[in-house]
Every structure is written in C-alpha cells, then in structure tokens.
N, C-alpha and C positions, 0 to 999 in steps of 0.2 A: 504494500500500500504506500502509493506517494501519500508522502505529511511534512507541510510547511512547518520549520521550526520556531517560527515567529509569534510571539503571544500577541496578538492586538487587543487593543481596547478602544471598544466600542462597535458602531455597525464598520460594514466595508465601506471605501471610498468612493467605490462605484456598483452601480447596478447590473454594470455588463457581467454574464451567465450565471445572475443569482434569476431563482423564481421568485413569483412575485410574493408565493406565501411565504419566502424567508422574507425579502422584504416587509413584509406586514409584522411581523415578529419583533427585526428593530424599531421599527415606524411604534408600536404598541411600548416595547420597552422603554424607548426614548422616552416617551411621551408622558411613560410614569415615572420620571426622573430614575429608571434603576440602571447600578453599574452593573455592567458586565465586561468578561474579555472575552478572545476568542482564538479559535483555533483553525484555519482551511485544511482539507485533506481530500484523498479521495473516499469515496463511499467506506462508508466505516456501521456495515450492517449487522458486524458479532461482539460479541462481548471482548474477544483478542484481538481484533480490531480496534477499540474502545482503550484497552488497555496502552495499546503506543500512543494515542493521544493522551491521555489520563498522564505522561508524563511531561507533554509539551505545558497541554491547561494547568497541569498544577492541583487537579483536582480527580477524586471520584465521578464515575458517570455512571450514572444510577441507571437500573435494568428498566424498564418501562415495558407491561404487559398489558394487549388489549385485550378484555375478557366482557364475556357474555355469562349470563341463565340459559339453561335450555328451551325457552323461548325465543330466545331472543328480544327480548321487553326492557330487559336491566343491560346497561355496560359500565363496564369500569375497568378506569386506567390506575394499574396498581405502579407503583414506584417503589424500586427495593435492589438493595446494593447489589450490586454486578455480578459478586461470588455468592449469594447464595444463593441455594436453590427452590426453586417454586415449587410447591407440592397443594394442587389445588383443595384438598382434604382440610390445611390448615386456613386459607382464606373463606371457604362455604361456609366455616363452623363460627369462624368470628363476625363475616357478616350473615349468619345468616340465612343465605343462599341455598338452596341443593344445585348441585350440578353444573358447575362455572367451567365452562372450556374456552378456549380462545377462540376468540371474533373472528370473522373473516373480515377479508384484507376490503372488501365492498364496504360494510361498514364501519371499516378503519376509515375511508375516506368519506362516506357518506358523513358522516359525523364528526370527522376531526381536523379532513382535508390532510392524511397525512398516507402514504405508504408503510409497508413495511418495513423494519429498517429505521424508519426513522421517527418512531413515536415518542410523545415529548407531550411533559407536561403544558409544554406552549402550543400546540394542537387545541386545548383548551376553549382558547382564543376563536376557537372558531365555531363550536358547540355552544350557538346562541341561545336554542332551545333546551339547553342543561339534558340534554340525554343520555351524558355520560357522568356515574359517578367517579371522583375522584379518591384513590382510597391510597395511601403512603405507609410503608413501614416504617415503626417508630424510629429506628436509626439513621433514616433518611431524614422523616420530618425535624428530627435532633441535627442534623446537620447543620452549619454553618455555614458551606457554599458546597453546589452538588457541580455537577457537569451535566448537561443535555443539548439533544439538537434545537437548530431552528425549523421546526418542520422538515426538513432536509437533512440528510445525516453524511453532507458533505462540509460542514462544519460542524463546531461544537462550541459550545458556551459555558461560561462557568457564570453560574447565576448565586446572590443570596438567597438562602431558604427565607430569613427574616423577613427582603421585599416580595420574596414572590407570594408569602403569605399573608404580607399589609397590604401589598398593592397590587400585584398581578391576579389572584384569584378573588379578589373584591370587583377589579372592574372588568371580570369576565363573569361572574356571578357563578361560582362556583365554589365549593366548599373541600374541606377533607375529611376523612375521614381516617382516623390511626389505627392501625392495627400494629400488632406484637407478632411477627412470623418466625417460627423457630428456629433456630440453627439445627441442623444434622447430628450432632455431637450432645444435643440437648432430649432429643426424641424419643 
C-alpha cells in the first residue's frame, strides 16, 4: 500500500480527486470549529492496512461494523478497537437485539453514503432520518482521539472523541450508545 508520510492538519488544499462526500466531511468538520489531522494513502480496507497508517496519524483507528436485526428494521454502527474481536452473541445480549448480522453493502450506502471499507463514524452525517443507531465500545468512547475515514478510506483522520461527542453527533442528531464488549482472554 502507497502511504504518504506527511501528517496534515486540517482538510486538503484542493479538491482535485477527492469525492464530494469527503469533501462534505471537512466542509461539516470545519464548520464545527473541530481539529483534526490527517493522513493520504491508498485504499486502506483491512484492519493491516489501518495499522501502517495508525503509525503515520499517530493514532488508533477504531474497527467500524455495519450491523442489522434480522429484519432489517434496526442498524447500527458499532465502533471498537481494531484488535479485538466481534462476536455478535456479546453485542445482541447488551443491546438487546436477537440476531445482528452485518448489513449489506446496499444499505451501507442507502443510509450512510459510505462503501465498504470505508465506514466511519462520519457516514453519520449523512443519516438525516436517524436510521442508524450509533453504538461505541467503552474503550473507544474512553478515548481521547481515535482515527477514522472521511467517508472514503483513502485517507484517514485522527479526530477528538471529546468534539465529536459535543459537537459532531449533536448536529447530526445522533446519539451513542456504550457498551462493554469483552476481550477473548476474559470469556
């Protein structure tokens, strides 16, 4: 994977071969006075992937999973650190839920305008109608700054958990929800 070794701070200089939903993401950031820096690279769609960046940004990049009900009625975007592992048993039982399997990639973008690969708490931003719940693991929402894409997961951003919880999820009207997911070694 090409990875630019340069941290920036703030959006790019230019618009040329960004989309327009990254663009929206600084355009939205800015707007809420929050810092951030950032990271170019090429597609960066696995978690080893994630990890050579994780050392230019400086930061953790948190795992980001699109899940459904077996209806399809409920979705939610769980957020939870990069090593461990998802075991859908522990997330059904705290919220709730029977039967959570991952979304498809249709409703990844019906509702968050995001691909696979590159889902991101900032997707958010685009689920005007709240159809998706927001659900964090507590080590994550305890974080102080995480790493995620801008819609696109050809860069990366290291964002404050602090603003994105006073200012980014107030004026996307959205909420979290915390949960406690286990370690392996705990089970």
């Amino acid at each position: 994977m090409e990875l630019n070794q340069t941290l920036y701070t703030g959006r790019p200089m230019t618009k040329e071969f960004r989309l327009p939903k990254e663009i929206a993401c600084y355009d939205l950031l800015d707007e809420l006075g929050m810092d951030y820096t950032r990271v170019d690279h090429e597609y960066a769609d696995t978690i080893e992937a994630c990890e050579e960046v994780e050392k230019v940004l400086g930061e953790k990049i948190c795992k980001n999973l699109f899940l459904c009900n077996r209806q399809k009625t409920q979705f939610y975007l769980l957020m939870m650190e990069g090593e461990k592992v998802f075991k859908t048993k522990d997330l059904s039982k705290q919220l709730g839920v029977a039967r959570l399997s991952f979304a498809d990639a249709e409703d990844m973008e019906k509702y968050l305008n995001i691909t696979p690969g590159s889902v991101s708490v900032l997707g958010l931003m685009n689920d005007t109608e709240n159809h998706v719940q927001l659900v964090m693991d507590k080590p994550i929402a305890e974080s102080v700054r995480f790493g995620c894409h801008p819609c696109i997961n050809s860069s990366t951003l290291s964002l404050s958990m602090q603003q994105v919880m006073e200012r980014f999820l107030p004026r996307v009207h959205h909420e979290a929800i915390v949960v406690d997911l286990p370690l392996p070694e705990t089970e």
